[in-house]
Backbone as numpy.savetxt, mean C-alpha at the origin, in Angstrom:
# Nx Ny Nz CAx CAy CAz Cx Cy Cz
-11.30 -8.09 13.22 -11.19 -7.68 11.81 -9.76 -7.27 11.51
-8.72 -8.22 11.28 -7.46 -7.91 11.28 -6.88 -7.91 9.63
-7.44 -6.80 8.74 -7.50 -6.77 7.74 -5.70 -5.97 7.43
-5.18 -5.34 8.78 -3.64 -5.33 8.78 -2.85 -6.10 8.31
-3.29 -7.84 8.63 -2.38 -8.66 8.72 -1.95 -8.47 6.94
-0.58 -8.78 6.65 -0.09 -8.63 5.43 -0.22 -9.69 4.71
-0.57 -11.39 5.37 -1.15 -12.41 4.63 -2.69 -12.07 4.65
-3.33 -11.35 4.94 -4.65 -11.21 4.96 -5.35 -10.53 4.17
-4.18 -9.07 4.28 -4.64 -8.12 3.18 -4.77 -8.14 1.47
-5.25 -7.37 0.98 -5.55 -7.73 -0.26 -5.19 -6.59 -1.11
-6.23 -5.51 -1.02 -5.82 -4.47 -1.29 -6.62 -3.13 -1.10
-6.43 -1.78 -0.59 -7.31 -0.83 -0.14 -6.83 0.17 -1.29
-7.81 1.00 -0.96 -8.03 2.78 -1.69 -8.70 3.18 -1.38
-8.77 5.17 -1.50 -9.22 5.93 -1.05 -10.71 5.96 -1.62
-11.95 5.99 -1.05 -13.26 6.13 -1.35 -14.40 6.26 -0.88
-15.40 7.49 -1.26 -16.30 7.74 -0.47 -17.29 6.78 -0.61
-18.54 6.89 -0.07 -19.88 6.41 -0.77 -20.47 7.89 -1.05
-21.65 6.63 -1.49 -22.45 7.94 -2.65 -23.67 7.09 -2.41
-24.74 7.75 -2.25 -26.40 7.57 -2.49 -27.00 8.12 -3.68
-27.77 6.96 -4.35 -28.96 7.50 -5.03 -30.21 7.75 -4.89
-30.59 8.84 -5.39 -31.92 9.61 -4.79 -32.75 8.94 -4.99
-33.61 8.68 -4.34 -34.98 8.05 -4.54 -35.94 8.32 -5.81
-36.30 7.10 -6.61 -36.85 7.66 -7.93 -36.10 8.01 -8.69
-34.77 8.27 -9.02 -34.01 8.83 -9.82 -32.73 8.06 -9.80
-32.12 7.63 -11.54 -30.70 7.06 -10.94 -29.76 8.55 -11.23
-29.76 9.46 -10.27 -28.29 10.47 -10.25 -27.75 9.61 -8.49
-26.69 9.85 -8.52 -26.03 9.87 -7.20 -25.44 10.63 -6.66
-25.17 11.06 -5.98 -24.81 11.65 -4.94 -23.68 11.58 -4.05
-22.25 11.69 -4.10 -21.17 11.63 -3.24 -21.69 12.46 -1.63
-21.30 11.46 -0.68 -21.47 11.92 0.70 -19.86 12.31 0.54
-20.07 13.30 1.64 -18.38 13.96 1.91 -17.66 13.50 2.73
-18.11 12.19 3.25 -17.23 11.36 4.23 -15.69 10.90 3.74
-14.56 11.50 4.30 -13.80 10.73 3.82 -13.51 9.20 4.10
-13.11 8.37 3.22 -13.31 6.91 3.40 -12.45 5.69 3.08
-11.99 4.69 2.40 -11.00 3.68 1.89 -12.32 2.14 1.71
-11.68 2.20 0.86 -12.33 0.39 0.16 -11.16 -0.25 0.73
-11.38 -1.19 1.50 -10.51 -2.40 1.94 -10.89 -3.76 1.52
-10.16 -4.49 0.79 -10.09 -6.22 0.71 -9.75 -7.04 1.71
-10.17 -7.79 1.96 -9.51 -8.53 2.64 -9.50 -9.99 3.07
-8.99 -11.15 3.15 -9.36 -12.64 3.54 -9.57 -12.77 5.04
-10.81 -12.80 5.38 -10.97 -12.45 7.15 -10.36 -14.28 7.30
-10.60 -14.42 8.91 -9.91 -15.24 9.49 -11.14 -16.30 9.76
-12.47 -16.19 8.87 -13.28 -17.16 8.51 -13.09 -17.74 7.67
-12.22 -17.57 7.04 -11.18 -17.39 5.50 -12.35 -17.21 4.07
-13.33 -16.21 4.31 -13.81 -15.99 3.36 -13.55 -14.40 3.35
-14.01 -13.87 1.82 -13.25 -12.67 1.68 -14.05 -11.40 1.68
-13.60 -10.30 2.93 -15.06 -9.25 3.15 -14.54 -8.62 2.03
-15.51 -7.58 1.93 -15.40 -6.14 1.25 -15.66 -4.78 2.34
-15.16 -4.39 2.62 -14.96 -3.43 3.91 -15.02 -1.57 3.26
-15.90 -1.27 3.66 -15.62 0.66 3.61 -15.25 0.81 5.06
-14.81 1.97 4.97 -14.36 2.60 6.33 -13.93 3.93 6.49
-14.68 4.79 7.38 -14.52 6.09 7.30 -12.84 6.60 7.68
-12.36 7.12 7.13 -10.87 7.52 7.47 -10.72 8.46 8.50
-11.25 9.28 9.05 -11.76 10.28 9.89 -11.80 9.66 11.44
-12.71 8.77 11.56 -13.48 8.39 12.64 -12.98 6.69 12.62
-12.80 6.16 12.07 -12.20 4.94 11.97 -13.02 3.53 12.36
-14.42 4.53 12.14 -15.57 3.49 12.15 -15.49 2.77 10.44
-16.03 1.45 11.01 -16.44 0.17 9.78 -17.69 0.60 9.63
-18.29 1.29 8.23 -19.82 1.93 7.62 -19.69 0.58 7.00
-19.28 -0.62 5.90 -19.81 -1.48 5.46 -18.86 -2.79 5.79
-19.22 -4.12 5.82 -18.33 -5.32 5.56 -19.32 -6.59 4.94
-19.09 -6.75 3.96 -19.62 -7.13 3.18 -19.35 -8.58 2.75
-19.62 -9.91 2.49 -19.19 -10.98 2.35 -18.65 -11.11 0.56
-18.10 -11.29 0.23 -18.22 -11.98 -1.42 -17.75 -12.91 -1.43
-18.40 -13.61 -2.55 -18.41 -14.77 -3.34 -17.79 -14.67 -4.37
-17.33 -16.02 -5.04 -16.51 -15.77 -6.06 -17.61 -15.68 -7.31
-16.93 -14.56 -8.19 -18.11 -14.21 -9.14 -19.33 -13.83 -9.33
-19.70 -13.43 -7.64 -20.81 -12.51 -7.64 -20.71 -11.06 -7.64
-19.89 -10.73 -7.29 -20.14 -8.92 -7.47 -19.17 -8.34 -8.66
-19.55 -6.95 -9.13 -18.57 -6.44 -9.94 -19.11 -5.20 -9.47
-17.40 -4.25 -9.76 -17.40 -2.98 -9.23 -17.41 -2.09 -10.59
-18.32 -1.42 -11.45 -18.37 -0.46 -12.47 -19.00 0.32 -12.35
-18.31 1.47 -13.56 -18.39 2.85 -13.46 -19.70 3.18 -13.56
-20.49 4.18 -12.96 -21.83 4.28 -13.32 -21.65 5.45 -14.07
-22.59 5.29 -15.37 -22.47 6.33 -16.20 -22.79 7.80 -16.41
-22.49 8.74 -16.67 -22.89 9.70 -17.26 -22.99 10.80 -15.20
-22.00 9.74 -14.77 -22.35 10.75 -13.29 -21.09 11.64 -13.44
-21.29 12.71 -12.43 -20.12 13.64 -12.65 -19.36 13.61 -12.24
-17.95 14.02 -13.15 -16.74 13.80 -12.73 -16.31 12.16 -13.30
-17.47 11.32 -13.59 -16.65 10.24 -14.07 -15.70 9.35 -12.82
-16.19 9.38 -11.90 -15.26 8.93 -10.75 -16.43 7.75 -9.49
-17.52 7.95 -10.19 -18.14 6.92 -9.34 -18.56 5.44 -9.47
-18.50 5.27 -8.94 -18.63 3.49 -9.00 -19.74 2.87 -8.46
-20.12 1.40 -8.78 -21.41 0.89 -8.04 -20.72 -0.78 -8.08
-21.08 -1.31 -7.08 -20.89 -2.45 -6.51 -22.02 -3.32 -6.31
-22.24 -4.00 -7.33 -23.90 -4.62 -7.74 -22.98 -6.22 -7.79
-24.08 -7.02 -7.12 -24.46 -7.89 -7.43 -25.38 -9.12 -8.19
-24.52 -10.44 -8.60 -25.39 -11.04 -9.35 -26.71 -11.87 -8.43
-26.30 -12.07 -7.61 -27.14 -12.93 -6.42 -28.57 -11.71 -6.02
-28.32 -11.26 -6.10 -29.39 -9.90 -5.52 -29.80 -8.66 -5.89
-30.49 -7.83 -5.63 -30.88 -6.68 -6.48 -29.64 -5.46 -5.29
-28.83 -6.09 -4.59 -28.38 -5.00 -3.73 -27.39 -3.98 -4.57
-26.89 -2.76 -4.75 -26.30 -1.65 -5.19 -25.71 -0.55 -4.00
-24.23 -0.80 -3.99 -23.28 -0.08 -2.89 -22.75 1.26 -4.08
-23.00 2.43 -3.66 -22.20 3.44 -4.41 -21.16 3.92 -3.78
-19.90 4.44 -4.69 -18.75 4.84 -4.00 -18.26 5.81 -4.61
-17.40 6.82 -4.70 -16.66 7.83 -5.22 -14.96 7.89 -5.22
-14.51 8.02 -5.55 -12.95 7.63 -6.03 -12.63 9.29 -4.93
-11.49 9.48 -4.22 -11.11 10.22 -3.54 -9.47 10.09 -3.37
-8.87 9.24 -4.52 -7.38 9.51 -4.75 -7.32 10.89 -5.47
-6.01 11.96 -4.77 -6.53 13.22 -5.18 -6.38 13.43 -7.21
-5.63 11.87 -7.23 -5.37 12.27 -9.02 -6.20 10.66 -9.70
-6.81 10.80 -10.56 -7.62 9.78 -11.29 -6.79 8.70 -11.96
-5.42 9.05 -11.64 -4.22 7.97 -13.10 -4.42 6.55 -12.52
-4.32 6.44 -11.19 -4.58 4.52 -10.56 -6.02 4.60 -9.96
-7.03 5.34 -10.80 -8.43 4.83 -10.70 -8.42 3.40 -11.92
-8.07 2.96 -12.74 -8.26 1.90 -13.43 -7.59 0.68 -13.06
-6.59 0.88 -12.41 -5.27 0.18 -11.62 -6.63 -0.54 -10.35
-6.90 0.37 -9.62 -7.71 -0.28 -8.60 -9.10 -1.06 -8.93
-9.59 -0.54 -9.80 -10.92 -0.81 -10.28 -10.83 -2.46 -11.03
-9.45 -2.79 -11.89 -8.73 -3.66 -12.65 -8.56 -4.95 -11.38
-7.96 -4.29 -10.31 -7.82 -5.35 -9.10 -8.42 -5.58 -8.74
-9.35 -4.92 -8.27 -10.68 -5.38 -7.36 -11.20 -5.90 -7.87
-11.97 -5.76 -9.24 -12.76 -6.98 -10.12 -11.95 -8.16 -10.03
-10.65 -8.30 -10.08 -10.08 -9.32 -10.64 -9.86 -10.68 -9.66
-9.77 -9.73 -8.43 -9.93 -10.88 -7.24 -11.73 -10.93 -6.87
-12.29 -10.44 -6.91 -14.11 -10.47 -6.96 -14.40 -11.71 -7.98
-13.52 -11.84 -8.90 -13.89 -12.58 -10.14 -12.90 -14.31 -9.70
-11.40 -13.94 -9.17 -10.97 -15.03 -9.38 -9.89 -15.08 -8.07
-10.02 -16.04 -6.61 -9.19 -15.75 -5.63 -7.98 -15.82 -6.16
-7.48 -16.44 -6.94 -6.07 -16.77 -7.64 -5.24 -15.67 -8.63
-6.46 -14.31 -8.60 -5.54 -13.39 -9.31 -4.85 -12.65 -8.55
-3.67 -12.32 -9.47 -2.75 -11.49 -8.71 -2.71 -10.14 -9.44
-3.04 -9.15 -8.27 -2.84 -7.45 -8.62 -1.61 -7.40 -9.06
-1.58 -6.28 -9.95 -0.59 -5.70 -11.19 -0.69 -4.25 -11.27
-0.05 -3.28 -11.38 -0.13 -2.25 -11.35 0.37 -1.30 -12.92
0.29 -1.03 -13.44 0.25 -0.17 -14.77 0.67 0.99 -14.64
0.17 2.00 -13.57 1.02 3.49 -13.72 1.93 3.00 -12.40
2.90 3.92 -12.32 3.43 4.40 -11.37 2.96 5.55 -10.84
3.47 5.92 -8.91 3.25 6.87 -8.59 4.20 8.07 -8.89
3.44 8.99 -9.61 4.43 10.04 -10.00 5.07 10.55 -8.97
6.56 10.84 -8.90 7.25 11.59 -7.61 7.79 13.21 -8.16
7.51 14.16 -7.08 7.46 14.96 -7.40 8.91 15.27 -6.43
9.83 14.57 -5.98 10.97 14.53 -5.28 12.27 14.49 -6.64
12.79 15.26 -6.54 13.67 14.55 -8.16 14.67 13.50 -8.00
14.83 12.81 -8.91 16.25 11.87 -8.28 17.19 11.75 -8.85
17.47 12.89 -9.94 18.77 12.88 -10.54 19.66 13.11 -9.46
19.59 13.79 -7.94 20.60 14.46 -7.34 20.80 13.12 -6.23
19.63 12.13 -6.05 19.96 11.17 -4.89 20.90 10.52 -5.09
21.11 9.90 -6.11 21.95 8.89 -6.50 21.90 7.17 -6.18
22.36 6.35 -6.09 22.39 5.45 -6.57 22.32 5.13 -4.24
20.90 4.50 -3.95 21.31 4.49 -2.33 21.10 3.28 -1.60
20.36 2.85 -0.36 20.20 1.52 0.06 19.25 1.89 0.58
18.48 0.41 0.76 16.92 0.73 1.15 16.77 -0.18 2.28
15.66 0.25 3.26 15.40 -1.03 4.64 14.68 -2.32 4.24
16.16 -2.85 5.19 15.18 -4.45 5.13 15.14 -4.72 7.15
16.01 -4.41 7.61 15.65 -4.40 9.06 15.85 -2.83 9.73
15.59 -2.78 11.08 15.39 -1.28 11.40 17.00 -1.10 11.77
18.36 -0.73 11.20 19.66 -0.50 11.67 20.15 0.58 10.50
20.18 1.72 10.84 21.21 2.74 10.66 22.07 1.78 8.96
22.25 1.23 8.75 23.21 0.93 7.23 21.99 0.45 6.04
21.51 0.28 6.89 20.02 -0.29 5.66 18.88 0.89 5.35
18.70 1.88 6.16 18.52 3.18 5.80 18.87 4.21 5.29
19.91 3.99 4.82 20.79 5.20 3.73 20.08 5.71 2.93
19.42 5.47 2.29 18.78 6.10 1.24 17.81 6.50 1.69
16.89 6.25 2.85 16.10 7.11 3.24 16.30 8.02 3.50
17.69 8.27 4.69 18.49 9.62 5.20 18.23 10.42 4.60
19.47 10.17 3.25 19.18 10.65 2.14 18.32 11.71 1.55
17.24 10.85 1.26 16.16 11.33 0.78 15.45 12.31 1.77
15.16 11.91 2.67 14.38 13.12 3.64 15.23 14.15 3.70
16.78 13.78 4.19 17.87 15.18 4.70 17.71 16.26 2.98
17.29 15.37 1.74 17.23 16.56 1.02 16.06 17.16 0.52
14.65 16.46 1.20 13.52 16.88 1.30 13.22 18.21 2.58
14.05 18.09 3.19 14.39 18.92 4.56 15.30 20.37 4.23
16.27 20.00 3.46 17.09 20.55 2.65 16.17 22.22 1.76
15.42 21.99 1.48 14.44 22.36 0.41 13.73 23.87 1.15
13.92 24.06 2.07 13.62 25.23 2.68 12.01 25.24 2.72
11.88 26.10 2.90 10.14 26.89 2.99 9.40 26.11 1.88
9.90 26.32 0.88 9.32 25.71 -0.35 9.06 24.06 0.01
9.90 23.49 0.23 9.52 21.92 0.31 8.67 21.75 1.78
8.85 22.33 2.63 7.55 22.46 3.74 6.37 22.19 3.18
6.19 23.22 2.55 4.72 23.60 1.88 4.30 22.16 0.71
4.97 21.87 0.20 4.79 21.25 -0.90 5.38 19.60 -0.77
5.94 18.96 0.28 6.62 18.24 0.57 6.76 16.76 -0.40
7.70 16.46 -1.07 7.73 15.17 -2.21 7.07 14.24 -1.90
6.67 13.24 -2.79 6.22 12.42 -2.69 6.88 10.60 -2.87
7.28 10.30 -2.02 8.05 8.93 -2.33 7.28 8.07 -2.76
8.11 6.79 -3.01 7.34 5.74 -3.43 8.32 4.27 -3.06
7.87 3.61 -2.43 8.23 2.45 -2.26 8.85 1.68 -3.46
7.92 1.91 -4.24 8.63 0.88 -5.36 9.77 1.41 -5.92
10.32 2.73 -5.91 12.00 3.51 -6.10 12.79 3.45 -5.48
11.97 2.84 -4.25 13.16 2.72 -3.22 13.68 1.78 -3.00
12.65 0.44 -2.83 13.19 -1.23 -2.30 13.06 -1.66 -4.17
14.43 -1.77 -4.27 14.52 -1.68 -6.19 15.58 -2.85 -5.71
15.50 -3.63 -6.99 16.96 -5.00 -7.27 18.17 -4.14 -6.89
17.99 -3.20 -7.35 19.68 -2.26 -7.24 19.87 -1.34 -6.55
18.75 -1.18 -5.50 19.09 -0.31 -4.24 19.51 -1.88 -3.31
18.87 -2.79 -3.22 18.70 -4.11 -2.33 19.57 -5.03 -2.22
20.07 -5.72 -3.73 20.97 -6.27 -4.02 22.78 -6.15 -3.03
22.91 -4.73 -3.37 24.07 -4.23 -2.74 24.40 -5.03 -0.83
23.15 -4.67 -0.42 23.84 -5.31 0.84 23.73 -6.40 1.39
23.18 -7.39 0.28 23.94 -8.70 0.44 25.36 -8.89 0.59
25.85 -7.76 -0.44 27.58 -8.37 -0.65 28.05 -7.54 0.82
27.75 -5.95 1.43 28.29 -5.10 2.00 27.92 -5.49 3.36
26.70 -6.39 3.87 26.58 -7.11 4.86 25.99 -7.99 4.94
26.55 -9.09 4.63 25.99 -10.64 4.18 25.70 -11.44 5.80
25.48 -10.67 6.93 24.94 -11.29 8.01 23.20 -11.00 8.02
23.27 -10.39 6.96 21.63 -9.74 6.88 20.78 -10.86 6.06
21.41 -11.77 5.66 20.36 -13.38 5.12 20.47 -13.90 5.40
20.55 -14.80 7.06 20.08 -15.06 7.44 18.76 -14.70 8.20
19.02 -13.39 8.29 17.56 -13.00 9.17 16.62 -12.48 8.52
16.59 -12.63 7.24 16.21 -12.93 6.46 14.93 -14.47 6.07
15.61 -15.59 6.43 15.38 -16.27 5.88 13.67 -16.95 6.56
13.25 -16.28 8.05 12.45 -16.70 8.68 10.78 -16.26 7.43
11.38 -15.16 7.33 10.20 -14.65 6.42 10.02 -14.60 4.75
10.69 -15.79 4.20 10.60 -16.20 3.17 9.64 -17.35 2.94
9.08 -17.70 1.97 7.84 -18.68 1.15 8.77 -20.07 2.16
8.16 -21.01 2.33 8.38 -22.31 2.73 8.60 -23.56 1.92
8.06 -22.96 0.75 8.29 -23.78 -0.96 9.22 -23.07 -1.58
10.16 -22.96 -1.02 11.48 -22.55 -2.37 11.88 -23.37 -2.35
12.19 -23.41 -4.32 13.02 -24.94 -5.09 13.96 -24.46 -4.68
14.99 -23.89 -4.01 16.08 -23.80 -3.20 16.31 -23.71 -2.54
17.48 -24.26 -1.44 17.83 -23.67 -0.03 18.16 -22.47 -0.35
17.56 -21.59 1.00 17.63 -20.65 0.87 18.80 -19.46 1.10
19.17 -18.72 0.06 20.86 -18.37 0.16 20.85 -16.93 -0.28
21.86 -16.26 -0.36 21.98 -15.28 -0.76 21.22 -14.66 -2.39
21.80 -16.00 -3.19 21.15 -15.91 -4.70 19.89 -16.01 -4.63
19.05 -16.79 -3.39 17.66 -17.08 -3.64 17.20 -15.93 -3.03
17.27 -15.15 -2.31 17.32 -14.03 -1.75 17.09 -12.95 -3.32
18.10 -12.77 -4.11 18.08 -11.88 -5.21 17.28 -12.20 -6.34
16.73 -13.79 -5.98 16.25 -13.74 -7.39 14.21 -13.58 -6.96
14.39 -13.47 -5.72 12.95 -12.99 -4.93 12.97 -11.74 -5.56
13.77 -11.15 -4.82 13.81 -9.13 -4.85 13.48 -8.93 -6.45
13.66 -10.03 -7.07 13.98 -9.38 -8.92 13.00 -9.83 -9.29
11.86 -10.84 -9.06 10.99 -11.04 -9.18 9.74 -10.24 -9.74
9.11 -10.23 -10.67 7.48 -9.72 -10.56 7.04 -9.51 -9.07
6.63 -10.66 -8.79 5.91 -10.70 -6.95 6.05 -10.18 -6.09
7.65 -10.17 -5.88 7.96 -9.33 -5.23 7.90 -7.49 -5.30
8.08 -6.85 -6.44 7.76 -5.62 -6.61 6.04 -5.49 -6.65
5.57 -6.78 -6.93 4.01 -6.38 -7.09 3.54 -6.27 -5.61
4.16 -7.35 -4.32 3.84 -7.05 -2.98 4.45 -5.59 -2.58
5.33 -4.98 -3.18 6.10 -3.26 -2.56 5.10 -2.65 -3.25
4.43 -2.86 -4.18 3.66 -1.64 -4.81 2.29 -1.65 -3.86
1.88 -2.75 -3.86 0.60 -3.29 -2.68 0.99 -2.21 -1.60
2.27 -2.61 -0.88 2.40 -2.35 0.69 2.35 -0.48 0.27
2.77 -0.46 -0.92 2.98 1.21 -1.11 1.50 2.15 -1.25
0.91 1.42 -1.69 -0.80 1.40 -2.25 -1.50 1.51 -0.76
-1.41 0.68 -0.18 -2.27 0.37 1.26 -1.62 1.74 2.23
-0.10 2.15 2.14 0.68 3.24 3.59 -0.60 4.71 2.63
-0.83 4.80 1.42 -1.37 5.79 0.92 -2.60 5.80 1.58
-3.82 4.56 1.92 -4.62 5.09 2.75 -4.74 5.25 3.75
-3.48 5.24 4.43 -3.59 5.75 6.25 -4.01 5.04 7.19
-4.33 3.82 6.64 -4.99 3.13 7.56 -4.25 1.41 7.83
-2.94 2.07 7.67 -2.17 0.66 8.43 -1.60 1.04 9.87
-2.28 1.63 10.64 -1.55 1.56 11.75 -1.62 0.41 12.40
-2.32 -0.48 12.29 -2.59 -1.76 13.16 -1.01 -2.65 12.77
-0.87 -2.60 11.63 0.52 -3.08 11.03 1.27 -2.68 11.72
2.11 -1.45 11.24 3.14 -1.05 11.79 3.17 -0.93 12.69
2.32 -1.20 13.30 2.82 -0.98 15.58 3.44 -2.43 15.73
2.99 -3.45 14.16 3.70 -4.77 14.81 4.59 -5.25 14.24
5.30 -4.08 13.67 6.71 -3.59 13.11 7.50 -3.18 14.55
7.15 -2.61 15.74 7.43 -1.91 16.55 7.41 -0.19 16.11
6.73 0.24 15.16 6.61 1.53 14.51 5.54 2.11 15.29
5.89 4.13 15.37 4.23 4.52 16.10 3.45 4.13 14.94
2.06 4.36 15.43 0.68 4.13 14.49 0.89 5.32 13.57
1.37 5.93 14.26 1.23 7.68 12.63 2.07 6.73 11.65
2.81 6.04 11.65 3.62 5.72 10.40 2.89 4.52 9.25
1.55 4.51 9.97 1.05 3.41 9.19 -0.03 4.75 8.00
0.03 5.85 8.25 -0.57 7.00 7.84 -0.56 7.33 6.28
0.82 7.57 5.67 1.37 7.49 4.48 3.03 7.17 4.51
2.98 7.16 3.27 4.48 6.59 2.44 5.49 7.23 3.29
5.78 8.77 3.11 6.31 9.12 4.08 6.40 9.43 5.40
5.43 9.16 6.06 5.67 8.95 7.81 5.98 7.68 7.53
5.84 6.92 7.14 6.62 5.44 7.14 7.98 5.26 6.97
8.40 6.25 5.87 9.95 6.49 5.94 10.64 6.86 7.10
9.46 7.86 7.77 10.31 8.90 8.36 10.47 8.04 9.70
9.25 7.05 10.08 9.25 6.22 10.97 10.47 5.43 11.10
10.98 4.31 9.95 11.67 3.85 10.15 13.02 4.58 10.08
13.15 5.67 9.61 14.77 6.74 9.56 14.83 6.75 11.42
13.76 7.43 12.39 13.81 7.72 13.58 14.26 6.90 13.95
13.51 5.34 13.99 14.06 4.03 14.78 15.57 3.86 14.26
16.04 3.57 13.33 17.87 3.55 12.58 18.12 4.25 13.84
17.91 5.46 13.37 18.80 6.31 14.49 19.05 6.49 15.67
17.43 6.04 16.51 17.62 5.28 17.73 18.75 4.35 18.20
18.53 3.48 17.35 18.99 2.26 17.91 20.47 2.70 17.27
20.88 3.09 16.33 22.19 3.65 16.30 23.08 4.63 17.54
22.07 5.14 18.14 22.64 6.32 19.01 22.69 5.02 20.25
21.71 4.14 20.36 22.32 3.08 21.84 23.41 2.07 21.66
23.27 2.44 20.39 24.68 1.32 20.03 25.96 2.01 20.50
26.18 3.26 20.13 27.37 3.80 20.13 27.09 4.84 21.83
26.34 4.83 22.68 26.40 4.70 23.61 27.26 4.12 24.60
């Protein structure tokens, strides 16, 4: 079940299940913490996966079809945060509970998941951003990773050395990053020109159908792309449920960094610096 793989994945979030009582439609949130996972298994049909976050047992995997299931709100339950996963093929009914700690990309997820349930060819889109509670008038203008070396991490430094910075107070309360502020046209762009040995190695993991050889410009006009920010918001979406460690270990990253946004930063800041300190060794 290699729902890691990044051609495979689709898209996850945080979510419990929920039972309804017998005889009665109220439901019921179980307190399991949990994640909805998408995914194109390697039968190449597409599961629907719960999974306890805790224990890291698979509670459901589910087959769908195109245009048989839809995921909506069930009404009048409390809190407004639960969902049911009914099908047209069958009388079956999966309940779930939303467990992102803020409700703003409950419609964001709910919007995606129907949309690939409904059509393999849609592509997720995202509408809010994640609010950061890190400020960035003081970061300034920085560079973001594209391989693990000390010059392509600057702006992570950065960012943590002044999340670190923050005393007692930022301990307790620690910011919240976001991928998509960070790997930006105009954090990225820059080190094409400042180290232009970095596209070629580059070029292994680019589409195989580009109307161009592939060059520096084709390189920028990826990064500037829709698709491309819509795959950083994905990869940013999925480090939030904790449950990419299978990934990042094949990054060469520990598994804690597949956890959230920031152990992922902080993951790749450690390795920079590694491999910086054997360089100058």
């Amino acid at each position: 079940m290699d729902y890691t793989n990044t051609q495979r994945f689709i898209l996850a979030f945080k979510a419990g299940r929920a039972l309804r009582r017998d005889g009665t439609d109220s439901v019921d949130p179980k307190p399991e913490k949990g994640a909805i996972i998408l995914y194109d298994g390697e039968d190449d049909l597409l599961h629907f996966v719960w999974k306890d976050r805790t224990t890291g047992n698979v509670g459901e995997d589910l087959i769908m079809f195109e245009g048989d299931a839809s995921f909506t709100q069930v009404p009048n339950a409390p809190g407004g945060r639960t969902y049911v996963l009914k099908f047209q093929s069958s009388d079956q009914r999966h309940f779930f509970w939303m467990q992102d700690a803020s409700s703003e990309r409950d419609a964001d997820f709910v919007r995606n998941l129907n949309g690939r349930l409904q059509d393999p060819t849609f592509s997720l889109t995202w509408n809010t951003e994640v609010t950061l509670a890190a400020p960035s008038s003081t970061s300034g203008p920085s560079r973001p990773v594209q391989q693990a070396t000390a010059e392509q991490v600057e702006t992570l430094r950065r960012l943590l050395s002044s999340y670190r910075a923050g005393g007692t107070a930022a301990a307790t309360a620690p910011p919240e990053y976001s991928l998509t502020d960070i790997l930006t046209p105009a954090n990225i762009t820059p080190l094409f020109t400042s180290h232009p040995e970095l596209v070629p190695t580059l070029f292994p993991h680019l589409p195989p159908d580009l109307p161009n050889p592939p060059n520096a410009e084709t390189i920028t006009q990826i990064i500037a792309s829709p698709q491309f920010r819509s795959a950083v918001s994905n990869l940013d979406q999925a480090l939030r449920t904790g449950l990419l460690g299978g990934f990042v270990r094949s990054l060469g990253l520990p598994e804690e960094a597949g956890t959230s946004v920031e152990a992922f930063l902080k993951a790749i800041q450690d390795q920079a610096a590694s491999e910086d300190s054997m360089q100058t060794d």
